[in-house]
C-alpha positions as CSV (number, residue, x, y, z in Angstrom):
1,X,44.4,-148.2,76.6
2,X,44.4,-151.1,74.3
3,X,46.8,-151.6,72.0
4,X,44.2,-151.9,69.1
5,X,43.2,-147.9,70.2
6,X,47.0,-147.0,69.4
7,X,47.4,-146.5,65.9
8,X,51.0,-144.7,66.5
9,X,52.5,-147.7,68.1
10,X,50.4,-150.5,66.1
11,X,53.3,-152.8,66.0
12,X,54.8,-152.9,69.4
13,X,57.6,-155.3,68.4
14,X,59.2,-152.9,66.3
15,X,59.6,-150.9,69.2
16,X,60.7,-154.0,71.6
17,X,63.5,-154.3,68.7
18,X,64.4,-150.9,68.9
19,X,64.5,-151.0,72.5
20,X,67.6,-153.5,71.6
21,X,69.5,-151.3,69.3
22,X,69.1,-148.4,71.8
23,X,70.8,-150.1,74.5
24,X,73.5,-151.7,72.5
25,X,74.5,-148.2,71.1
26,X,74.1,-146.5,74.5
27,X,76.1,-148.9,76.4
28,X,78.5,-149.1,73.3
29,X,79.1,-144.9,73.4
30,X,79.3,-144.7,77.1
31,X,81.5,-148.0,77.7
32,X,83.7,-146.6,74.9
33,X,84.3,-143.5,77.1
34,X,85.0,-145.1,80.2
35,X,87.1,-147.4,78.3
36,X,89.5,-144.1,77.2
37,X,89.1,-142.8,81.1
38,X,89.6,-145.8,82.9
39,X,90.7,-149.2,80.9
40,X,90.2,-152.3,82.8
41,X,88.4,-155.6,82.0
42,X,85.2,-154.5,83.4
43,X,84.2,-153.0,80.5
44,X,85.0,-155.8,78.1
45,X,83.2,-157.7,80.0
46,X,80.0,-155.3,80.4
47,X,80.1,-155.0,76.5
48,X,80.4,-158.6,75.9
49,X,77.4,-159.1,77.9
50,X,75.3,-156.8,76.2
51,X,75.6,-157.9,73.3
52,X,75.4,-161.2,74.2
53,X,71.9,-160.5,75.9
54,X,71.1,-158.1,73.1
55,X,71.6,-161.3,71.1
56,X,69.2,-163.5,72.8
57,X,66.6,-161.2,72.7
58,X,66.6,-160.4,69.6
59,X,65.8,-164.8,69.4
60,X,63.7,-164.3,71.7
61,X,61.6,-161.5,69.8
62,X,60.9,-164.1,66.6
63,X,60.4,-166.8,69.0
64,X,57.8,-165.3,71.5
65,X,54.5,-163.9,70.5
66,X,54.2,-161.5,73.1
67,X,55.7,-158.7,73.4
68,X,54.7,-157.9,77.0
69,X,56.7,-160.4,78.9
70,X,59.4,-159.9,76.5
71,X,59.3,-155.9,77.7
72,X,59.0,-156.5,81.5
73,X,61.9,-159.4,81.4
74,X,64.0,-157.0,79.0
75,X,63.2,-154.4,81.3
76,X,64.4,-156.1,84.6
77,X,67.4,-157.3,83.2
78,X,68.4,-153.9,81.6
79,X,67.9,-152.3,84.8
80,X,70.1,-155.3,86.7
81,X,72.7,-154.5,83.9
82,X,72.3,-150.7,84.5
83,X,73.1,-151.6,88.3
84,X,75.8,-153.7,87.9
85,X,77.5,-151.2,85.0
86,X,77.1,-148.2,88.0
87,X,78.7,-150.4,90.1
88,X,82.2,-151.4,88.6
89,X,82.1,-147.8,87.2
90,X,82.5,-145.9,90.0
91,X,79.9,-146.1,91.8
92,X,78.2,-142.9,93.0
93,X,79.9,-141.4,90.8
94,X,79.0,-143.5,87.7
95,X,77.7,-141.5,84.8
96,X,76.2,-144.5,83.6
97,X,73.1,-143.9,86.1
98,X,71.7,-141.6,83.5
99,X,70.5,-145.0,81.5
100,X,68.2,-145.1,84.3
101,X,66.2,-142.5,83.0
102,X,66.5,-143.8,79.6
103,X,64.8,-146.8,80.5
104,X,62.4,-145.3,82.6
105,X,61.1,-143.6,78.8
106,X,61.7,-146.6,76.5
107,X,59.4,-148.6,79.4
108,X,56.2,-145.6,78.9
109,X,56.5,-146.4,75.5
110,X,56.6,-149.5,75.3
111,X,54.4,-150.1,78.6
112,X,52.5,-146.9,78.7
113,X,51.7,-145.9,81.8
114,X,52.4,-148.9,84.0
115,X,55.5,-149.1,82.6
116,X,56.8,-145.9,83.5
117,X,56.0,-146.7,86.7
118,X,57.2,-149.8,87.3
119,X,60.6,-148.8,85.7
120,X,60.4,-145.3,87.8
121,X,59.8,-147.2,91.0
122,X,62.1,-150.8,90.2
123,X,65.0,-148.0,88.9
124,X,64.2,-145.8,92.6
125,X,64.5,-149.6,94.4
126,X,67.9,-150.6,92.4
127,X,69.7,-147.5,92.7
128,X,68.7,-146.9,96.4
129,X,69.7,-150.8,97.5
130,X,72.8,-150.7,95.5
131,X,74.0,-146.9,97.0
132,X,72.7,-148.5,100.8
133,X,74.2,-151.7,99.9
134,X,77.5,-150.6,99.0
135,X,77.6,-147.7,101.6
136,X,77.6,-150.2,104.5
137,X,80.1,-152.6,103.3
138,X,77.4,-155.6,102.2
139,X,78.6,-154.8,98.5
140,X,81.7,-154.3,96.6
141,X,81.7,-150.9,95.1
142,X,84.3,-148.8,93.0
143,X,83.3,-145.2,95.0
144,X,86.4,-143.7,96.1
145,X,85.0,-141.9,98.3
146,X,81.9,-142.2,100.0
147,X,80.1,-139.0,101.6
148,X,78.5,-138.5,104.9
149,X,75.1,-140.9,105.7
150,X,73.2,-137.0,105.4
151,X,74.7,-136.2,101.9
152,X,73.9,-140.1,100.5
153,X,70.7,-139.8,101.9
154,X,70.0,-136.3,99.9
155,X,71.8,-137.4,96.7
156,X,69.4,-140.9,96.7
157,X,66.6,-138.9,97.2
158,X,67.6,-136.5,94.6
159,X,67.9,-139.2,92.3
160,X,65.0,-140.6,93.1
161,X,63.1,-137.5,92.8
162,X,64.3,-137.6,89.3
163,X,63.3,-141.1,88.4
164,X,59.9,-140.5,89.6
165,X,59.6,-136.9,87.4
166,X,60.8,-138.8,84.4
167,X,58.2,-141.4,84.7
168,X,55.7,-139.1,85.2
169,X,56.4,-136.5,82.2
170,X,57.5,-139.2,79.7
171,X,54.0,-140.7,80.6
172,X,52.9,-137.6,79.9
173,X,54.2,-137.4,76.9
174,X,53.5,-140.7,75.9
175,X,49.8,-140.0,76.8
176,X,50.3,-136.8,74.7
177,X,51.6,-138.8,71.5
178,X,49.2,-141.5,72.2
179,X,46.1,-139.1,72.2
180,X,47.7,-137.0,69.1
181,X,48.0,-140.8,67.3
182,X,44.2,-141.5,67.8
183,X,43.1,-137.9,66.7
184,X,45.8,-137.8,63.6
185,X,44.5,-141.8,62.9
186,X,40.6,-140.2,62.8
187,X,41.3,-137.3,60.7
188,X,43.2,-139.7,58.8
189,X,40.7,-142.0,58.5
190,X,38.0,-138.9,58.1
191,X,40.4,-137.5,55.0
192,X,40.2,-140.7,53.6
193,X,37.1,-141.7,53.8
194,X,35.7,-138.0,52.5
195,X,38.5,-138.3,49.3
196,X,36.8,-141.9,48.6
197,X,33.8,-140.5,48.9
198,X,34.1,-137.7,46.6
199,X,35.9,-139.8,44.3
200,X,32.7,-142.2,43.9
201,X,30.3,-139.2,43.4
202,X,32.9,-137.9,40.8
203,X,33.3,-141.3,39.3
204,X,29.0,-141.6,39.1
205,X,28.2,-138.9,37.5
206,X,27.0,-139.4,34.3
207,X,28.4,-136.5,32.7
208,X,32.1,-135.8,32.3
209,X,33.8,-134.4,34.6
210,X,37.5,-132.6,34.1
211,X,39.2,-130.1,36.5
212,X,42.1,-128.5,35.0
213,X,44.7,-125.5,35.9
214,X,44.7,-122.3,33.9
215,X,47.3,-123.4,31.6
216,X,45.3,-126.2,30.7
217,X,46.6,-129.3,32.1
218,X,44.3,-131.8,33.8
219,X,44.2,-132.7,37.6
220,X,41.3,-134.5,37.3
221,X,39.7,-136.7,35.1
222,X,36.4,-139.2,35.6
223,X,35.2,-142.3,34.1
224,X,32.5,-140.9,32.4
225,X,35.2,-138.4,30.6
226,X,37.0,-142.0,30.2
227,X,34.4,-143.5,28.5
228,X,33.3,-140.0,26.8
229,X,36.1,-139.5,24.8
230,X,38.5,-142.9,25.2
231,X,41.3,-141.8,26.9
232,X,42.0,-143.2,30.3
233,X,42.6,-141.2,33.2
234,X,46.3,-142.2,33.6
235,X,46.9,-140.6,30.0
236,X,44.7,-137.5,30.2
237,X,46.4,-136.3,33.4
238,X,49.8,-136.2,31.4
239,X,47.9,-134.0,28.8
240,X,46.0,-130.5,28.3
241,X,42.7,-130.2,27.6
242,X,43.4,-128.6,24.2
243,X,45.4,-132.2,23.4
244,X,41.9,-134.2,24.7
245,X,40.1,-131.9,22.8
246,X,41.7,-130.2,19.5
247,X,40.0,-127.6,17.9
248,X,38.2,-126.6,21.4
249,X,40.0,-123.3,21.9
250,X,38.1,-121.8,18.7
251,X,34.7,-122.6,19.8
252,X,34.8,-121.5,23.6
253,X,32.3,-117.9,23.6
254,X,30.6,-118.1,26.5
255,X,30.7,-120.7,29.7
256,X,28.0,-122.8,27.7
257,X,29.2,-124.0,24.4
258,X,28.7,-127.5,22.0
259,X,31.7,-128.7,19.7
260,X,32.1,-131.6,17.3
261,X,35.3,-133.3,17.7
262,X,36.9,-136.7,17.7
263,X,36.7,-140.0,20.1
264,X,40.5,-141.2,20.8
265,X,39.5,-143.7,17.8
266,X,38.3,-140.8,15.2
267,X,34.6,-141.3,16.1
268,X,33.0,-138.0,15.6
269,X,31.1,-136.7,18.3
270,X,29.3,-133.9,19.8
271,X,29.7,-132.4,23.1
272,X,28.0,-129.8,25.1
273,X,30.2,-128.2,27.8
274,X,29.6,-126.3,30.6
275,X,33.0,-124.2,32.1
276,X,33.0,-123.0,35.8
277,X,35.9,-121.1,36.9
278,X,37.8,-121.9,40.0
279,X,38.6,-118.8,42.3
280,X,41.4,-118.3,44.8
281,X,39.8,-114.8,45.7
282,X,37.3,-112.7,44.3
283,X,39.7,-112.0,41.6
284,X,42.2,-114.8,41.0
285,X,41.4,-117.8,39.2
286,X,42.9,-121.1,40.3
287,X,41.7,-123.3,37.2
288,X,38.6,-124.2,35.3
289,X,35.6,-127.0,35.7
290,X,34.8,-128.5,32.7
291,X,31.5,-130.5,32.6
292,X,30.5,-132.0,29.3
293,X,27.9,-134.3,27.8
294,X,27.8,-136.7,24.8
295,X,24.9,-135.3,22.7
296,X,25.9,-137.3,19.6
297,X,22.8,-139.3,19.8
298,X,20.5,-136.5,20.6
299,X,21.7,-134.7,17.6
300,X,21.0,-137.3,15.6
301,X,17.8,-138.1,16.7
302,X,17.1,-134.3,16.2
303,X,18.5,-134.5,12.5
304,X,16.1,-137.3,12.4
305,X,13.3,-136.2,13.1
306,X,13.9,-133.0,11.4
307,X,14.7,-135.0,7.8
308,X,11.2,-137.1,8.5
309,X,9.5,-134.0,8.7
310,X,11.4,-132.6,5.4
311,X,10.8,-136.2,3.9
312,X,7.4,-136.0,4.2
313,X,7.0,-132.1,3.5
314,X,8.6,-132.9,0.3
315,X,7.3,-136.4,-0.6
316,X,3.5,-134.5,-0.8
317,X,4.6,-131.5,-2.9
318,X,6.8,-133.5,-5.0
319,X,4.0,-136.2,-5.4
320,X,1.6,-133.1,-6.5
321,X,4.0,-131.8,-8.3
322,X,4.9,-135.1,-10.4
323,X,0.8,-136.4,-11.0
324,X,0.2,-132.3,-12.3
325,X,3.4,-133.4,-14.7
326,X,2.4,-136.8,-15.7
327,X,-1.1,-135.9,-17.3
328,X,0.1,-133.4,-19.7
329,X,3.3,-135.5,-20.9
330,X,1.0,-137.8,-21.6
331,X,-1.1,-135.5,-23.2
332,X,1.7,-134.3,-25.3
333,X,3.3,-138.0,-26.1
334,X,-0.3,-139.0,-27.5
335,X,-0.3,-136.1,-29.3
336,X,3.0,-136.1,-31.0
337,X,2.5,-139.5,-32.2
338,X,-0.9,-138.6,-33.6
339,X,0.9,-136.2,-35.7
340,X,3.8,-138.6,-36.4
341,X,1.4,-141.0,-38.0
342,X,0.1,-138.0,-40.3
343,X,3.3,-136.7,-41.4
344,X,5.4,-137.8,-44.1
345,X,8.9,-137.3,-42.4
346,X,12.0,-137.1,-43.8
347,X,15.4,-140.0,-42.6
348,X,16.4,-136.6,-40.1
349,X,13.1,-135.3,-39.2
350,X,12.1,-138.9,-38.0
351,X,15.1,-139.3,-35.8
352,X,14.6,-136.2,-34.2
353,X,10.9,-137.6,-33.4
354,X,12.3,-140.7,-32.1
355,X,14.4,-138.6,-29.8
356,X,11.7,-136.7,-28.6
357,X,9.8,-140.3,-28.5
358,X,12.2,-141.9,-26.1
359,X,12.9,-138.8,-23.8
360,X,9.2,-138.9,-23.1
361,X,9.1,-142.2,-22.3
362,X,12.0,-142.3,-20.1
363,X,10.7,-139.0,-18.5
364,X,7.5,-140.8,-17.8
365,X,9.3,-143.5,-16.4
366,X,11.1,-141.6,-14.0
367,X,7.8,-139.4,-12.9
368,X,6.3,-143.2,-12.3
369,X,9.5,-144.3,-10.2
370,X,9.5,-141.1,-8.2
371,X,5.7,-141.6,-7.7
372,X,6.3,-144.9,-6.0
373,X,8.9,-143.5,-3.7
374,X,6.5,-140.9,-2.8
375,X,3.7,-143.1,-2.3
376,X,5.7,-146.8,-1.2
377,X,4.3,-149.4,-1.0
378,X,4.1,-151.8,1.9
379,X,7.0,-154.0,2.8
380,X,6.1,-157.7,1.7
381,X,8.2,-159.3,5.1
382,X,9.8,-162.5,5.5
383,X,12.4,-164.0,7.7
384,X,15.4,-163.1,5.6
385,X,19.0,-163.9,6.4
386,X,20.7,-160.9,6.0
387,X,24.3,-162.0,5.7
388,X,23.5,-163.8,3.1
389,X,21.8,-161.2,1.4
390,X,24.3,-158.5,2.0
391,X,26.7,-161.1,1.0
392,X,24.5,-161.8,-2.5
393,X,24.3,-158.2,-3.2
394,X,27.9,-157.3,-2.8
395,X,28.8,-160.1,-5.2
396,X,26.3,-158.1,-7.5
397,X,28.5,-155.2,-7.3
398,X,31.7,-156.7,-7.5
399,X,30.8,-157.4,-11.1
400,X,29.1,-153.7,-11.7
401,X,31.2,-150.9,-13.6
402,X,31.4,-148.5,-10.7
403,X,33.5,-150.8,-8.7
404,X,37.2,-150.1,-10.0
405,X,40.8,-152.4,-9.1
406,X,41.5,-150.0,-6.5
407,X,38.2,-150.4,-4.2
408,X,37.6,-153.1,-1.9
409,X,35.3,-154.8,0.0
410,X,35.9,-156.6,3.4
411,X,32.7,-158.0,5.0
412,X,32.4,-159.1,9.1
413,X,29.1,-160.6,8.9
414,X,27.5,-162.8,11.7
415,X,24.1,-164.5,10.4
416,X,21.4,-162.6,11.9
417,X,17.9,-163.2,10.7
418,X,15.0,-160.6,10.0
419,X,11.6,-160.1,8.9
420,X,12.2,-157.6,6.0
421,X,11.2,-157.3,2.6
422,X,14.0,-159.3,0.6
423,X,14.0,-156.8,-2.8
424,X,13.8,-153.4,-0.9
425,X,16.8,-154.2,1.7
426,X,18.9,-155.6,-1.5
427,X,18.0,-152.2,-3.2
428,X,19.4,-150.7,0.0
429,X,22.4,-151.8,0.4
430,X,23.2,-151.8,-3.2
431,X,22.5,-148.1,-2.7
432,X,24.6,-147.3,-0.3
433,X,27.6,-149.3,-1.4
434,X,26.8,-148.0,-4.3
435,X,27.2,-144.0,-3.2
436,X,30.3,-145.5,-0.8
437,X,32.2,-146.3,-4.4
438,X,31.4,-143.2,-6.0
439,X,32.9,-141.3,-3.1
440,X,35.7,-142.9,-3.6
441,X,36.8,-142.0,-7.2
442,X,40.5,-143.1,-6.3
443,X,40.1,-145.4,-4.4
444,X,39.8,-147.2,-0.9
445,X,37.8,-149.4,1.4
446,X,34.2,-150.3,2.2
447,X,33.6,-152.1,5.5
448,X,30.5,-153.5,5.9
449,X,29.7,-155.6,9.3
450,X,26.3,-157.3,10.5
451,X,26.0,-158.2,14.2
452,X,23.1,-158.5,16.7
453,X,22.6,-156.0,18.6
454,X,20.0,-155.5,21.9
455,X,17.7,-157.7,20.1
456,X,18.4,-155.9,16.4
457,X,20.1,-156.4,13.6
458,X,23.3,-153.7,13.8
459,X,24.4,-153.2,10.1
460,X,27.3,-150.6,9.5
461,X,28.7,-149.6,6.1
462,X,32.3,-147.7,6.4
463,X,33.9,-146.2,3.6
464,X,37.5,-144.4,3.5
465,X,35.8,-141.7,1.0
466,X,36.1,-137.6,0.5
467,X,33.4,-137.8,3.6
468,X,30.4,-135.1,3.8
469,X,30.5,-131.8,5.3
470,X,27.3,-130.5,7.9
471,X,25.6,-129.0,5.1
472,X,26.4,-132.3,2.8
473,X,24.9,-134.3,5.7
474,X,21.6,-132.2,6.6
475,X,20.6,-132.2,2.8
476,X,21.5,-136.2,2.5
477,X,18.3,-137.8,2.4
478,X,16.6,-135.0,0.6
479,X,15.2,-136.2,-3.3
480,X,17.2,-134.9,-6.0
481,X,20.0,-133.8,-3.7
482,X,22.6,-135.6,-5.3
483,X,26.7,-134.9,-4.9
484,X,27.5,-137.1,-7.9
485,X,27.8,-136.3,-11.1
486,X,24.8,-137.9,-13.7
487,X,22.7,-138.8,-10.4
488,X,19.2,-138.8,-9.9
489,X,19.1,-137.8,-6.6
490,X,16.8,-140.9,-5.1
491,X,19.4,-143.2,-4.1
492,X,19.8,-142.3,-0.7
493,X,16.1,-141.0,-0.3
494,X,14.4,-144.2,-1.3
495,X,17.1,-146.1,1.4
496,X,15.8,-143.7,4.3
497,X,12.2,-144.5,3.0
498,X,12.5,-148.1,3.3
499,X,14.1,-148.3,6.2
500,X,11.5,-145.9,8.0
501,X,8.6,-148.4,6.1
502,X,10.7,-151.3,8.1
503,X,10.4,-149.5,11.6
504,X,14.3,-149.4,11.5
505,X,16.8,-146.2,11.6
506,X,19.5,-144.6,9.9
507,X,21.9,-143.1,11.1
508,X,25.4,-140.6,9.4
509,X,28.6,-140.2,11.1
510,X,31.1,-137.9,8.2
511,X,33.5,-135.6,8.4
512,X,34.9,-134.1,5.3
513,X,38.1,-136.0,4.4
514,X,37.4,-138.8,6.8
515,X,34.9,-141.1,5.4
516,X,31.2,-141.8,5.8
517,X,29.7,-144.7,8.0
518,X,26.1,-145.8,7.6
519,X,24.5,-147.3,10.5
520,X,21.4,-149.4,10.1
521,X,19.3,-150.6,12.8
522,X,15.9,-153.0,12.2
């Protein structure tokens, strides 16, 4: 078998090395007994030479790339060593012939199956030439007393008999291990490939994906969650779900459920969820699958095109409304001053009739502005810069009486160029910086940054005010829907409708207590 196909015994000089510490400890233990049985300088002398031999192999081993003359040289002379130990003690009736077999199993692992056999057969060779050998007299030998030719001849064979059945079951069992390696290496390598693989189909799904026990605490934990709500995996798995998402617990009724919450950064967001439960049994739950989308975007786009549709519902009737106004207030200014001119009216009477003068006027005026937001005109574009004109506008305000000491304005403005029309954009962003100020009567912090964006201008305005609640926000662009006191209600409208003449969108993020952010794209 190639040693490639062996994943148990990939490094086969690890177990060369341990080959060395086995010996040095076995010949250590067993020339420490004889030393207590029979002291005599043979067995200082065995010990210094195996460690003196252990030494050099071990230089060997760093010196020599291969291992397999290092293990058939290692194994001759251990065998030699083996022989030589028998013979100064005792003999045939050595104990130390037992390392025989111990080398005969460190060889089939190292070796695999020719190993085992050449040790097996070059241990049968040894021990039979040095019993013979020693038997006849060719030899010294420390046996005290040698048996009959007959009883030799049985205990070699015996021994022999053993060598051979230890190389053939540690083979086995090396054959075993070996086999049990290469199947535990494949299921290994199956595991692993199968937990990658899942791991890439949880990691591409677009939707979020979290696994979690039924406490609550999360085992699992995709990049799309990551990216969903801003925590990264490392961190959500030391939390609950109830900690990702706070507020959840309240708004779980069924399996299929949406909530707003928070990104990690306070970025409000919507999610739809769907909750599978994870069964042990037909009874037991183990956990819970939670799969959730971001439908932030598609909510908007539905509260979109749900405000265009109110937007223009309510620009006709108010339009029809307004002209059926107009013609009899001008019916009744002409009139009154008709009158005025025939009267003789006293210092009071004619204050009161220059009251009702200017009220008419102004109301006229406001029926003529609220006619040209619900019939606009055409956007006159050019190529403007709009930093610059976000930047001219803001200086505007700065010197307008609704900015106080404790507001503030910080601008991160790149110069991106547009083709708008230059009066209708200034309008707009003095509008909305203008509702950011009034919803902060104490104070705080309007953030405005222009940046290109996939080809668009990107504008955001972010204020630190009380924020909006859902029904605040559904009712935002709608004419004479104002949350301020003394306001006519057309700010924001007449923003939506210039930015819709522009082929550009708004877009709301609020949460009551949190601020409003105003995202323009043209």
């Amino acid at each position: 078998m190639a040693e490639t196909a062996i994943p148990v015994l990939k490094d086969r000089r690890k177990w060369l090395l341990r080959l060395i510490y086995v010996r040095m400890v076995a010949f250590t233990i067993f020339l420490a007994a004889e030393a207590t049985r029979n002291p005599t300088a043979d067995v200082l002398v065995l010990l210094a030479a195996v460690y003196a031999l252990s030494a050099c192999w071990f230089a060997l081993l760093k010196l020599n790339p291969s291992y397999v003359a290092q293990s058939y040289a290692q194994i001759a002379v251990d065998l030699l060593l083996i022989t030589w130990t028998v013979n100064r003690t005792g003999g045939l009736d050595s104990y130390f012939s037992s390392l025989y077999f111990l080398e005969i199993v460190m060889s089939s692992i190292l070796l695999e199956r020719r190993g085992a056999f050449v040790a097996g057969t070059a241990s049968s060779l040894f021990h039979f030439a040095h019993l013979d050998l020693g038997y006849f007299g060719y030899v010294p030998t420390t046996t005290n007393v040698w048996p009959d030719l007959p009883s030799l001849q049985y205990i070699i064979s015996l021994n022999i008999f053993g060598f051979c059945s230890v190389a053939f079951l540690s083979n086995f069992l090396a054959e075993s291990w070996r086999r049990t390696g290469v199947e535990l290496e494949k299921s290994t390598g199956q595991i692993a490939f199968l937990q990658a693989y899942s791991d890439r189909i949880v990691d591409s799904l677009g939707s979020g994906l979290i696994t979690t026990d039924i406490e609550g605490r999360i085992y699992l934990f995709n990049r799309a969650a990551e990216k969903i709500t801003g925590y990264r995996s490392g961190e959500a798995l030391k939390m609950t779900i109830w900690q990702v998402f706070p507020g959840m617990l309240s708004e779980i009724n069924s399996g299929r459920f949406e909530i707003s919450t928070s990104h990690r950064e306070n970025v409000p967001i919507n999610l739809r969820f769907s909750v599978s439960p994870v069964m042990i049994d037909e009874k037991n739950t183990a956990g819970y699958v939670w799969c959730f989308d971001d439908v932030t975007e598609l909510r908007l786009l539905e509260r979109q095109m749900h405000q265009k549709e109110q937007m223009a519902a309510i620009g006709a009737l108010s339009a029809g409304i307004a002209h059926e106004i107009r013609n009899p207030l001008a019916s009744i200014a002409g009139s009154f001053n008709l009158l005025r001119s025939d009267l003789n009216l006293s210092p009071d009477q004619r204050h009161l009739a220059e009251i009702i003068n200017r009220e008419t006027e102004r109301l006229n005026r406001i029926i003529t502005e609220f006619l040209g937001y619900a019939r606009p005109r055409a956007p006159n574009r050019k190529t403007v810069d709009l930093s610059e004109l976000i930047s001219e506008t803001m200086k505007l305000m700065r010197n307008s009486s609704e900015l106080k000491p404790a507001h503030r304005i910080e601008t991160w403005l790149t110069r991106v160029e547009s083709q708008v029309d230059e009066s209708m954009m200034r309008q707009v962003f003095y509008n909305i910086a203008s509702n950011a100020f009034k919803a902060m009567p104490d104070g705080g912090t309007l953030t405005i940054s222009l940046e290109a964006h996939n080809g668009n201008a990107h504008i955001r305005f972010k204020d630190t005010g009380i924020g909006l609640t859902e029904d605040e926000l559904k009712q935002l662009f709608v004419p004479f829907n104002s949350s301020f006191r003394n306001g006519t209600g057309l700010g924001l409208p007449i923003v939506y409708q210039i930015i819709s003449a522009h082929n550009g969108t708004i877009a709301v993020r609020s949460r009551k207590g949190m601020g409003t952010t105003f995202v323009i794209d043209l």
